[in-house]
C-alpha positions as CSV (number, residue, x, y, z in Angstrom):
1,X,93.4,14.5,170.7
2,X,92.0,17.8,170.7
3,X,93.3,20.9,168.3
4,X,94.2,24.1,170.5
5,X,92.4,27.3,169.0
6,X,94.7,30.0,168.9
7,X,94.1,33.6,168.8
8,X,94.8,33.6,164.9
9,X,91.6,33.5,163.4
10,X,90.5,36.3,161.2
11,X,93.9,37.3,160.6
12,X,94.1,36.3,157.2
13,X,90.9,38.3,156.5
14,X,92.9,41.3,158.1
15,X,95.8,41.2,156.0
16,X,94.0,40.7,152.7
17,X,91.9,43.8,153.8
18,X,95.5,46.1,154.2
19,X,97.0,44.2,151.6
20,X,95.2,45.2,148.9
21,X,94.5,49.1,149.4
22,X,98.5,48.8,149.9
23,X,99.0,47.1,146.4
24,X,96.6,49.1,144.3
25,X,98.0,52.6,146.0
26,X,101.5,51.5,144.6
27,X,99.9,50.2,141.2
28,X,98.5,54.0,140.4
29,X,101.3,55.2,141.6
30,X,103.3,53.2,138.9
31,X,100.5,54.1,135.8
32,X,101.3,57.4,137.0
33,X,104.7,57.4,136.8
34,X,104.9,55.5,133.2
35,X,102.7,58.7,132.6
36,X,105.1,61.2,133.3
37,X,107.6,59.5,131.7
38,X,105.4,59.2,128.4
39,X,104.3,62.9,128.8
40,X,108.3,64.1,129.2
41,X,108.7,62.0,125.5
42,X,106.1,64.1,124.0
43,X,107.0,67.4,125.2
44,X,110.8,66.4,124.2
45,X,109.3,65.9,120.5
46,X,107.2,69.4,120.9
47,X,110.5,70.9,122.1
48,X,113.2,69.5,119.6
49,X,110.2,70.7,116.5
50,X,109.7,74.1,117.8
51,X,113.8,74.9,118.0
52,X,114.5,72.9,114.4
53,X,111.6,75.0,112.9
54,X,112.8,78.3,114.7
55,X,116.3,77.8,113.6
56,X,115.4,77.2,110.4
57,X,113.3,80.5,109.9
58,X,109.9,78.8,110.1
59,X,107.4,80.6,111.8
60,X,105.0,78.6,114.1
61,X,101.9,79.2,116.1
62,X,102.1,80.7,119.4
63,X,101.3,77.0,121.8
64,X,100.7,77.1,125.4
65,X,103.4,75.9,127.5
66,X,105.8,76.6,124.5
67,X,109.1,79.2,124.9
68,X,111.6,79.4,122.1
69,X,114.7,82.2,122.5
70,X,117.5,82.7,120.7
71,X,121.0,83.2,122.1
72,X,123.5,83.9,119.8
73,X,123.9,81.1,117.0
74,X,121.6,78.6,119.1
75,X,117.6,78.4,119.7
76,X,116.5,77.1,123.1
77,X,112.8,75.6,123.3
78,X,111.5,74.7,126.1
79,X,108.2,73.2,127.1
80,X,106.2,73.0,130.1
81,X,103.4,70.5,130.5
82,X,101.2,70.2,133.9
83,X,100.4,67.2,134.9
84,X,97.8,66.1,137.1
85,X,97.6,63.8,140.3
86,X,95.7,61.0,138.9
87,X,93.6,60.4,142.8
88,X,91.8,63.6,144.4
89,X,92.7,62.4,148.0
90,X,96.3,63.3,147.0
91,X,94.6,67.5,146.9
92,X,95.0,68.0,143.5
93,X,99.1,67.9,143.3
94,X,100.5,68.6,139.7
95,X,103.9,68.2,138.6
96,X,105.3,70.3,135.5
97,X,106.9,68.0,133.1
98,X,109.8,70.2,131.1
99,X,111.5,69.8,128.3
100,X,114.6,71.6,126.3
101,X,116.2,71.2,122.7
102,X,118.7,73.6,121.4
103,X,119.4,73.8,117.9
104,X,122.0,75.7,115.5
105,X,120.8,78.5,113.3
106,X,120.8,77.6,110.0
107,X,121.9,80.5,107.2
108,X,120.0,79.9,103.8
109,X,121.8,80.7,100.8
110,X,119.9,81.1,97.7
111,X,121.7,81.1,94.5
């Protein structure tokens, strides 16, 4: 008994060649994603120092990306980070990653 030959072969070789630009496309696009999320952390922390300092009366250096206003009894900070596509083929997108924190004013007494 003789095995029929189909027209299958080389078809695992075909898949494996899709399969795995497919797979490390969605790989980077997770790292990248875990990177904006860890960016957004950091520029949370940036935002909630700048308005506790600011409503405290501390004076800090002018940063890039860093706004702090005050509005009545509150200061706003807010931060904006760019970040970058991490492949060129996607043309250089970036996203901004922003962040707010309010905080009261505080009144110092001395006595």
């Amino acid at each position: 008994m003789r095995l029929r030959r189909t027209a299958d072969r080389g078809s695992v070789l075909l898949e494996t060649a899709l399969a795995i630009p497919i797979l490390l496309a969605v790989t980077v696009a997770l790292v990248w994603v875990a990177s904006l999320g860890a960016a957004y952390i950091r520029a949370l922390d940036v935002a909630q120092t700048a308005a506790r300092q600011a409503a405290r009366g501390v004076t800090m250096p002018a940063l890039e990306g860093v706004s702090v206003s005050v509005d009545g009894g509150l200061v706003r900070a807010v931060v904006v980070q760019p970040m970058s596509a991490p492949l060129p083929m996607l043309g250089g997108m970036t996203i901004d990653v922003t962040a707010e924190a309010t905080a009261l004013i505080e009144s110092v007494t001395v006595p």
